[in-house]
C-alpha positions as CSV (number, residue, x, y, z in Angstrom):
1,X,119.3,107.8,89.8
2,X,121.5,107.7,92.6
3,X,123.4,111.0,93.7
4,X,126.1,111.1,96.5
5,X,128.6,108.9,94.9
6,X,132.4,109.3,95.1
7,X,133.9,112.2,93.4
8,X,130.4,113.4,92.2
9,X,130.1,117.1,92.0
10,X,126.4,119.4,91.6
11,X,128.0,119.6,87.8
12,X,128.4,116.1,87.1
13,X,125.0,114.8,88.4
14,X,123.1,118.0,86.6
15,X,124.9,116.4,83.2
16,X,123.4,112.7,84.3
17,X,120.1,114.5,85.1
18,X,119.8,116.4,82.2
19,X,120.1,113.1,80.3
20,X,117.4,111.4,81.9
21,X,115.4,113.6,81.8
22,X,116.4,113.7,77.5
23,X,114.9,110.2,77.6
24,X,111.4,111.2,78.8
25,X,111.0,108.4,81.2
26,X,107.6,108.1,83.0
27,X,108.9,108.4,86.9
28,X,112.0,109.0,88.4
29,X,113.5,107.9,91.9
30,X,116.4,109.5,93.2
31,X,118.7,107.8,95.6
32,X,121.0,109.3,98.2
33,X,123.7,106.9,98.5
34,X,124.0,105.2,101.9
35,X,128.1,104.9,102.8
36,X,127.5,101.4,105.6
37,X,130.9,100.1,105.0
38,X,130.2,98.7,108.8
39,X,126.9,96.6,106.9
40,X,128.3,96.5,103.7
41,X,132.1,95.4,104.0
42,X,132.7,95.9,100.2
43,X,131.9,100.3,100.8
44,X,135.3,100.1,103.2
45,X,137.4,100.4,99.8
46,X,135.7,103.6,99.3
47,X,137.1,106.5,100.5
48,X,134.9,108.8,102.4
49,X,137.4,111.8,101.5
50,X,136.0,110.9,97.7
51,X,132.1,111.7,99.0
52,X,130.7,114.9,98.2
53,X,129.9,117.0,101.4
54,X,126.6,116.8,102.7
55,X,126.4,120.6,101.9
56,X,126.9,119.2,98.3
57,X,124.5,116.5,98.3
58,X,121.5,119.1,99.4
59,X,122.6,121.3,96.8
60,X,122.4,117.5,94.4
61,X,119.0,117.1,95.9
62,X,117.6,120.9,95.2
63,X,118.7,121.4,92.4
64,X,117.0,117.9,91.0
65,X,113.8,119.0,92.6
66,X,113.7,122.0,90.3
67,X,115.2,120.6,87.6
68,X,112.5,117.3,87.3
69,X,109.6,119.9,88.4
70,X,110.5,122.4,85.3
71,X,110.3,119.4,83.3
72,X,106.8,118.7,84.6
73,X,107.4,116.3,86.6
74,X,105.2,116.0,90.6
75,X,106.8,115.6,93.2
76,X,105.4,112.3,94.5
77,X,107.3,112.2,98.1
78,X,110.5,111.3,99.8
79,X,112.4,110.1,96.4
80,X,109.7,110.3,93.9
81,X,109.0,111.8,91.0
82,X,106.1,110.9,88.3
83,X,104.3,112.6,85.2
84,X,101.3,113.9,86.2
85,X,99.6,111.2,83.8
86,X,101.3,108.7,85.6
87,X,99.3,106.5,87.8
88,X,101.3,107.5,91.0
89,X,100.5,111.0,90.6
90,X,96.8,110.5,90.1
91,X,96.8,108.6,93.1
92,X,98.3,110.8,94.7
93,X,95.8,113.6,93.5
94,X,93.2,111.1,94.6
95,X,94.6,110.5,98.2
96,X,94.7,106.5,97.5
97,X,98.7,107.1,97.1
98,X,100.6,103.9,99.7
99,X,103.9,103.5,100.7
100,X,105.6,100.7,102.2
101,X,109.6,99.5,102.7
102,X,109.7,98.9,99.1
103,X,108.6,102.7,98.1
104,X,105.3,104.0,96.3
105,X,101.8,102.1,96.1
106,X,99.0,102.5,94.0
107,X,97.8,98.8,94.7
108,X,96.5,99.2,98.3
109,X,97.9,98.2,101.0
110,X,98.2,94.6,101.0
111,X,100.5,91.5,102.8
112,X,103.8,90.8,101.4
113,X,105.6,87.4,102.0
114,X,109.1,87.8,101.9
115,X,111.5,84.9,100.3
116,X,114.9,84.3,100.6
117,X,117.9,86.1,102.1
118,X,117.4,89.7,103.6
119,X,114.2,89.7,101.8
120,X,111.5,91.8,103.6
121,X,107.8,90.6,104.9
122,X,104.9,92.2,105.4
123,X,101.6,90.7,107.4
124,X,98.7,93.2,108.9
125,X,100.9,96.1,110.4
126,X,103.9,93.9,111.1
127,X,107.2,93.8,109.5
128,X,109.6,91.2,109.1
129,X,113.0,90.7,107.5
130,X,114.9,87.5,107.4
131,X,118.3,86.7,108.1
132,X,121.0,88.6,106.1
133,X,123.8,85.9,106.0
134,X,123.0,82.6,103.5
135,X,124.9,80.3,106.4
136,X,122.6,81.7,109.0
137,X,119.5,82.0,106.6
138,X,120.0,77.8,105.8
139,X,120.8,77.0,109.3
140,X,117.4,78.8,110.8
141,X,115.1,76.7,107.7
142,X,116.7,73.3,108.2
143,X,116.1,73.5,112.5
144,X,112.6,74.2,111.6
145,X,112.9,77.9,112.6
146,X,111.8,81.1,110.4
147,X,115.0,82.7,108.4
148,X,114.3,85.6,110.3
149,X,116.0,84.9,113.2
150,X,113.7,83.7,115.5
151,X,114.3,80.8,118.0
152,X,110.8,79.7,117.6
153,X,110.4,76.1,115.9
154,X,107.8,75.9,113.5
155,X,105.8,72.3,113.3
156,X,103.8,71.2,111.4
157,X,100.9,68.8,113.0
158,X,99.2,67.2,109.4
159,X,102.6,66.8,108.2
160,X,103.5,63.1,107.7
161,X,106.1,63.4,110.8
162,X,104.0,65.7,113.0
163,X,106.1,67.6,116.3
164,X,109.3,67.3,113.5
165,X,110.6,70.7,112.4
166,X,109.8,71.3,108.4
167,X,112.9,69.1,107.8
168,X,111.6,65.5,106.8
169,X,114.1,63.4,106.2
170,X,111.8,60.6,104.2
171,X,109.9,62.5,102.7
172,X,111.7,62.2,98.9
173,X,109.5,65.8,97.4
174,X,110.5,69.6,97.8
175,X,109.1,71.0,101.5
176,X,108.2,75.3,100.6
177,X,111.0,76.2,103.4
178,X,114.1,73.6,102.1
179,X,113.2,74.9,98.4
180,X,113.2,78.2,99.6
181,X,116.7,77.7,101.2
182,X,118.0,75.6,98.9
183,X,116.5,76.0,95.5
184,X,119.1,74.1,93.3
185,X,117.0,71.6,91.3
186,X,113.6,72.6,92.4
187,X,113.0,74.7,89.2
188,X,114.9,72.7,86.6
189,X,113.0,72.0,83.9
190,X,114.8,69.6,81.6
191,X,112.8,70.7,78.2
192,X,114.9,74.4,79.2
């Protein structure tokens, strides 16, 4: 659920709420919208005058709390919310409960290769998000640099054209990067 959204009121969102919570869902994650129209250029044709008060939005936020927690739900953390019998709670209970960028873990805590646009990597303790922009994200793969901005040039010294950058011009097959930045016929599969 996402609370914090134009002309949403503590009434309106306890209405959406309460119907969720009618379904009996397993977890919940609440959202507090995130007005960026200087990220996102699209949010500039919302009005911020139509975005409830961040006195209303802690009210939104409260009374959600009690609401999922009277329905038995445990608080899991941050946006969380889980049935006691659901396996994010007994982690939790447990103390094997991770979270990374992407939210709640019961899987450990393991490395996360991040593909495509604005996609999000994970190696060890470091984080790394490519480049937001497809123009951009094309241009770094084809020079033979990372997509996430980074002016280093990877080679590739076994490669049939070693001290070139991943972009092989004879080479007639998909290389990982150009299908990565290009994926148009990579995954056709004429049988459908």
């Amino acid at each position: 659920l996402m609370y914090g959204l134009p002309h949403q009121t503590l009434e309106s969102f306890e209405k959406t709420l309460d119907a969720a919570i009618d379904i009996d869902p397993d977890r919940f994650a609440v959202f507090n919208y995130a007005h960026v129209p200087w990220i996102k250029k699209h949010m500039s044709l919302i009005h911020e005058a139509d975005l409830p008060s961040p006195e209303v939005k802690l009210r939104i936020l409260k009374r959600t709390i009690e609401k999922l927690n009277d329905a038995g739900y445990v608080y899991i953390g941050m946006d969380h919310f889980a049935k006691p019998t659901d396996e994010l709670a007994i982690a939790q209970r447990r103390g094997r409960l991770t979270r990374d960028f992407q939210g709640y873990s019961v899987g450990g805590d393991g490395d996360l290769l991040g593909l495509g646009v604005s996609s999000i990597g994970k190696v060890g303790p470091t984080y790394v998000q490519n480049i937001k922009t497809l123009e951009e994200y094309y241009a770094a793969v084809s020079e033979g640099r990372l997509p996430n901005g980074s002016a280093n040039v990877s080679r590739f010294p076994l490669s049939a054209s070693p001290g070139a950058s991943n972009y092989v011009v004879a080479y007639g097959g998909p290389v990982l990067n150009e299908v990565m930045a290009r994926n148009v016929s990579a995954v056709y599969d004429p049988r459908g």
